[in-house]
LUMVO-857654 format. One record per atom (N, C-alpha, C, O): residue number from 1; residue in one letter; atom name; x, y, z. Coordinates in steps of 0.02 Angstrom, whole numbers, plus 50000, padded with zeros to 5 digits. Example, Ala and Ser with C-alpha at 12.3 -4.5 7.8 and 13.67 -1.06 7.14 Angstrom:
<nodes>
(1; "A"; "N"; (50660; 49716; 50390)) (1; "A"; "CA"; (50615; 49775; 50390)) (1; "A"; "C"; (50660; 49835; 50390)) (1; "A"; "O"; (50712; 49834; 50423)) (2; "S"; "N"; (50642; 49888; 50354)) (2; "S"; "CA"; (50684; 49947; 50357)) (2; "S"; "C"; (50645; 50002; 50394)) (2; "S"; "O"; (50670; 50057; 50402)) 
</nodes>
This chain:
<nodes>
(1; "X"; "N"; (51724; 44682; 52387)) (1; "X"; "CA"; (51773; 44736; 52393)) (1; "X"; "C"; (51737; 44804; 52396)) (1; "X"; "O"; (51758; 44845; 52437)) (2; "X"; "N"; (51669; 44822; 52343)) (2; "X"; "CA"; (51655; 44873; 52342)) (2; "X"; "C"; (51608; 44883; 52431)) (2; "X"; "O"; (51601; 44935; 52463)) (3; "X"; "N"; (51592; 44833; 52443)) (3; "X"; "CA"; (51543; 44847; 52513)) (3; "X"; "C"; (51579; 44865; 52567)) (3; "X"; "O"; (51547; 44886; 52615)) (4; "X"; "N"; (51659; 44860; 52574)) (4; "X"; "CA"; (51698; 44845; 52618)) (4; "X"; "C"; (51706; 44939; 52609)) (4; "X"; "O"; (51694; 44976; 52657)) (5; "X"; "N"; (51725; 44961; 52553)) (5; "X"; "CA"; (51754; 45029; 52542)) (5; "X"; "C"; (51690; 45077; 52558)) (5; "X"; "O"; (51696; 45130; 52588)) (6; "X"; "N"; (51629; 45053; 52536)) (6; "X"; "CA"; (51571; 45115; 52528)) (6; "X"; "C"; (51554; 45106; 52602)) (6; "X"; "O"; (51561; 45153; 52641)) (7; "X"; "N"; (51521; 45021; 52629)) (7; "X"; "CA"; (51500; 45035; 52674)) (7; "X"; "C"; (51528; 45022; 52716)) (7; "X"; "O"; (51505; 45043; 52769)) (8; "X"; "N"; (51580; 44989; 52719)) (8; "X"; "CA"; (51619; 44978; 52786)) (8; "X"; "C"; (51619; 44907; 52827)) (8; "X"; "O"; (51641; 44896; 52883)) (9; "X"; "N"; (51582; 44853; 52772)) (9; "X"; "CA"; (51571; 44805; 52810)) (9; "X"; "C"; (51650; 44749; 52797)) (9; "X"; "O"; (51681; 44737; 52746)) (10; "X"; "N"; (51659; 44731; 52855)) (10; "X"; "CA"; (51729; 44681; 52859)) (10; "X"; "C"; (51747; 44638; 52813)) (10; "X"; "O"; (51697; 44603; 52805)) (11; "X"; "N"; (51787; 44621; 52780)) (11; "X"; "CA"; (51804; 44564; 52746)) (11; "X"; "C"; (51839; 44493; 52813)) (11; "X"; "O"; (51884; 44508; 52852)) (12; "X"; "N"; (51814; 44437; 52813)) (12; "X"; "CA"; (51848; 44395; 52827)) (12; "X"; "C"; (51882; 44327; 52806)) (12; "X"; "O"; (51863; 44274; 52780)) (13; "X"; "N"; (51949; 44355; 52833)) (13; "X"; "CA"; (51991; 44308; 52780)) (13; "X"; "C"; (52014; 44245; 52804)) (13; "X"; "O"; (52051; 44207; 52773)) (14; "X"; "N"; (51985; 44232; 52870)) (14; "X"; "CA"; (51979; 44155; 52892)) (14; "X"; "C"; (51936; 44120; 52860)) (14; "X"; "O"; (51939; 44062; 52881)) (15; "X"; "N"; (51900; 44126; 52821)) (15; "X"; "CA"; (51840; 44098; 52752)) (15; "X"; "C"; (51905; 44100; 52710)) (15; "X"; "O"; (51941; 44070; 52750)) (16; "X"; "N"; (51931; 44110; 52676)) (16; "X"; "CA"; (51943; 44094; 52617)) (16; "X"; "C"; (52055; 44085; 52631)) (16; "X"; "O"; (52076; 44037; 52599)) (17; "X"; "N"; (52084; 44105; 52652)) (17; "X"; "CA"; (52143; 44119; 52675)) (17; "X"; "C"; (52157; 44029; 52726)) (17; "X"; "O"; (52120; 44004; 52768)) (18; "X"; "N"; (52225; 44002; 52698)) (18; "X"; "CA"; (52244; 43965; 52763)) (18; "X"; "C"; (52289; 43993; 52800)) (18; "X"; "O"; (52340; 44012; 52771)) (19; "X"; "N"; (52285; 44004; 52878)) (19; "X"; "CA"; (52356; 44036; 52905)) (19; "X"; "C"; (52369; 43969; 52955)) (19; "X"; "O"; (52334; 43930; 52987)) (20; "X"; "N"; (52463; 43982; 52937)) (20; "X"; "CA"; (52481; 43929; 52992)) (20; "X"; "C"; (52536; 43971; 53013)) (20; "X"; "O"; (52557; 44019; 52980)) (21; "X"; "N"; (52560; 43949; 53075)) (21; "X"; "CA"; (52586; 43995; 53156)) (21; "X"; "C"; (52668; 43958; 53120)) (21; "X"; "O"; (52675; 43900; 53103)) (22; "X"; "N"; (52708; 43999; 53118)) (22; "X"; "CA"; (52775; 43976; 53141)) (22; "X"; "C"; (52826; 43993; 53179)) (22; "X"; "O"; (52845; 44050; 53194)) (23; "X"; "N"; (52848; 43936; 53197)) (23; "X"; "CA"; (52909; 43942; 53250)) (23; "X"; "C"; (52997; 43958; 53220)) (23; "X"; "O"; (53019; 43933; 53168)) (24; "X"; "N"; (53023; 43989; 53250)) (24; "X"; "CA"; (53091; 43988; 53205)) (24; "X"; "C"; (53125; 43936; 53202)) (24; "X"; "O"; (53128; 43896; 53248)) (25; "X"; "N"; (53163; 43929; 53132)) (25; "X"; "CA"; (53193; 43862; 53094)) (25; "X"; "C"; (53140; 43822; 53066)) (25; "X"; "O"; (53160; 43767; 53049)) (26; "X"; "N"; (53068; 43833; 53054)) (26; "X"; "CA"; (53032; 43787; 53019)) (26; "X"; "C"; (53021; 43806; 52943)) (26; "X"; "O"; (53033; 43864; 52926)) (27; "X"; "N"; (53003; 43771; 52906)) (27; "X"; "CA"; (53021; 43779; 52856)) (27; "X"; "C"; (52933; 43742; 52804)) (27; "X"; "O"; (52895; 43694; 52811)) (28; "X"; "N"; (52938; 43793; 52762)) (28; "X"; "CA"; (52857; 43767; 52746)) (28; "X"; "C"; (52871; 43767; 52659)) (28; "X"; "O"; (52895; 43816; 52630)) (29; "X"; "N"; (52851; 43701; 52621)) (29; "X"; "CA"; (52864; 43683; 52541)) (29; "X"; "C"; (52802; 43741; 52521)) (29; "X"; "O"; (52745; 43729; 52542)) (30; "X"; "N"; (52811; 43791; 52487)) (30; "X"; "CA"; (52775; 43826; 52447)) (30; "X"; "C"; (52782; 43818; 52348)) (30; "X"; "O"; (52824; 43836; 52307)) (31; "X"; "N"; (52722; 43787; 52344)) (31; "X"; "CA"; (52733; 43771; 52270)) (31; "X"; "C"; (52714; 43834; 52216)) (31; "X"; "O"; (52666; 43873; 52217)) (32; "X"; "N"; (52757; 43829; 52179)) (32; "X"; "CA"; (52754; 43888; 52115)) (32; "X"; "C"; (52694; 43908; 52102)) (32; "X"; "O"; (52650; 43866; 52099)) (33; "X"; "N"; (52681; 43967; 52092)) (33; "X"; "CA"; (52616; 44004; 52069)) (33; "X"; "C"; (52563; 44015; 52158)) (33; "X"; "O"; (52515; 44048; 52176)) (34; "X"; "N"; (52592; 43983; 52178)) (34; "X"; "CA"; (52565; 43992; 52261)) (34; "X"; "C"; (52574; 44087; 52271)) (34; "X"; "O"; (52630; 44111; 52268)) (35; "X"; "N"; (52505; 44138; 52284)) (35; "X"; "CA"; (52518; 44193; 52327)) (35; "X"; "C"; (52511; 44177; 52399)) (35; "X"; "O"; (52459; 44157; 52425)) (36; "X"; "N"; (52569; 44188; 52431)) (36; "X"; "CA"; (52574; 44190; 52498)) (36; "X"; "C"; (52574; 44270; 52543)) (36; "X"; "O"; (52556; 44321; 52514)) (37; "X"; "N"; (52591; 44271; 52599)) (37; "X"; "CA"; (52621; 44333; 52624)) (37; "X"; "C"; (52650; 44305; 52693)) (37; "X"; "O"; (52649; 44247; 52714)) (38; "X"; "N"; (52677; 44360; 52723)) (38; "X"; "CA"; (52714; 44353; 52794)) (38; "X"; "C"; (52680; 44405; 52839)) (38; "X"; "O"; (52651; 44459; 52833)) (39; "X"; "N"; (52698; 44361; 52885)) (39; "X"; "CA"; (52694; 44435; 52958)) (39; "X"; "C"; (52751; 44458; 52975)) (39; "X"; "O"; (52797; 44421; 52957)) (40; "X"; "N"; (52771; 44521; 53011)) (40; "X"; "CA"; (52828; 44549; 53023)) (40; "X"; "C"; (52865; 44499; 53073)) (40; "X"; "O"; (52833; 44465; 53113)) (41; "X"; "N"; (52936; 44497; 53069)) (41; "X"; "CA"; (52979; 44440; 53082)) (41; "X"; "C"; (52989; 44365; 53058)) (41; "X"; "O"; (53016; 44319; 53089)) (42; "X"; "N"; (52952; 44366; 52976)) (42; "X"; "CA"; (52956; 44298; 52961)) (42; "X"; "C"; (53002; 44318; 52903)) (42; "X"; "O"; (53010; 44378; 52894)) (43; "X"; "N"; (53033; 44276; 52863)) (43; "X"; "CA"; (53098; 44289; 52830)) (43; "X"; "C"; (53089; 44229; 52764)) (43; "X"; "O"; (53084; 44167; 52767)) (44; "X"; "N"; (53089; 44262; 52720)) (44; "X"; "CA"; (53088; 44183; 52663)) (44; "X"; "C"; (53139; 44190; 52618)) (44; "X"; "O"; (53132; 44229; 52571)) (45; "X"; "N"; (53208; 44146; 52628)) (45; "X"; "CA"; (53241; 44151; 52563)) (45; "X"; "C"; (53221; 44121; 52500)) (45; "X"; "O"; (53189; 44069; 52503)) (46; "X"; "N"; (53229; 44137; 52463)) (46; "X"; "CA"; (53223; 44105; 52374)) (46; "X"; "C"; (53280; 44051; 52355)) (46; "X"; "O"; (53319; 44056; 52308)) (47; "X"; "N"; (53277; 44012; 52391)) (47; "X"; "CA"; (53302; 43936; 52372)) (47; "X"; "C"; (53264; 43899; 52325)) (47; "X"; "O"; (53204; 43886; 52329)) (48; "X"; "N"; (53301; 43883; 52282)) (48; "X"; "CA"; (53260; 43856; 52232)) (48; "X"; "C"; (53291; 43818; 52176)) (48; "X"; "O"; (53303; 43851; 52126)) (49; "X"; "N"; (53310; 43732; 52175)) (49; "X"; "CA"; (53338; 43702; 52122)) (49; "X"; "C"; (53302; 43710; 52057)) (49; "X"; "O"; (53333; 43726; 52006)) (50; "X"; "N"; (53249; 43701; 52057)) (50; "X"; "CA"; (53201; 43718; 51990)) (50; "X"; "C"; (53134; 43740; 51993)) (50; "X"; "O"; (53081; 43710; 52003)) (51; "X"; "N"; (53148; 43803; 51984)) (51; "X"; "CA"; (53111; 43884; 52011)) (51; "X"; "C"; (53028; 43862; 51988)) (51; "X"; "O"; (52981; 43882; 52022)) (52; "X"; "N"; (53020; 43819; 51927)) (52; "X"; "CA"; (52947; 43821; 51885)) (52; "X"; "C"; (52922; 43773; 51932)) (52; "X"; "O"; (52865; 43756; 51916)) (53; "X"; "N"; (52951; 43734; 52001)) (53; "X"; "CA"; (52931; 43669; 52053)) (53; "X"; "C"; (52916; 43704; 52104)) (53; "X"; "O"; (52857; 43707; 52121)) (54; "X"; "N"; (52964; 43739; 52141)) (54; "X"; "CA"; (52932; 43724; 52213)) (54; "X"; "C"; (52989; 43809; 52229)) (54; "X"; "O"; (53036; 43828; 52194)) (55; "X"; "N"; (52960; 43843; 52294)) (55; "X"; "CA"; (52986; 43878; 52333)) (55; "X"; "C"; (53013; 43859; 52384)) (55; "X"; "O"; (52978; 43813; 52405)) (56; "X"; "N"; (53060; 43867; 52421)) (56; "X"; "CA"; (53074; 43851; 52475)) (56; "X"; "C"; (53081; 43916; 52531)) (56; "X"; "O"; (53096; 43906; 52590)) 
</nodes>
């Protein structure tokens, strides 16, 4: 982090990050304690029978 700010060198997050592509209506099991993120136009409701299991 500090080499990225002082000197400017890139972080890459295809090393350490999985990204997968979606299509609309698909639907991906995200399990609890999982950090995720989105790209602009992806939408995640908080469905969830038992919140301490699984995201939907």
């Amino acid at each position: 982090m500090r080499k990225t700010e002082v000197y400017g060198f890139t972080f890459p997050p295809e090393q350490y990050v999985n990204v997968y592509s979606a299509n609309k209506h698909d639907y991906f099991l995200i399990p609890a304690g999982t950090v995720y993120c989105l790209v602009t136009g992806c939408k995640v409701p908080g469905i969830s029978a038992a919140p301490y299991i699984f995201n939907f």
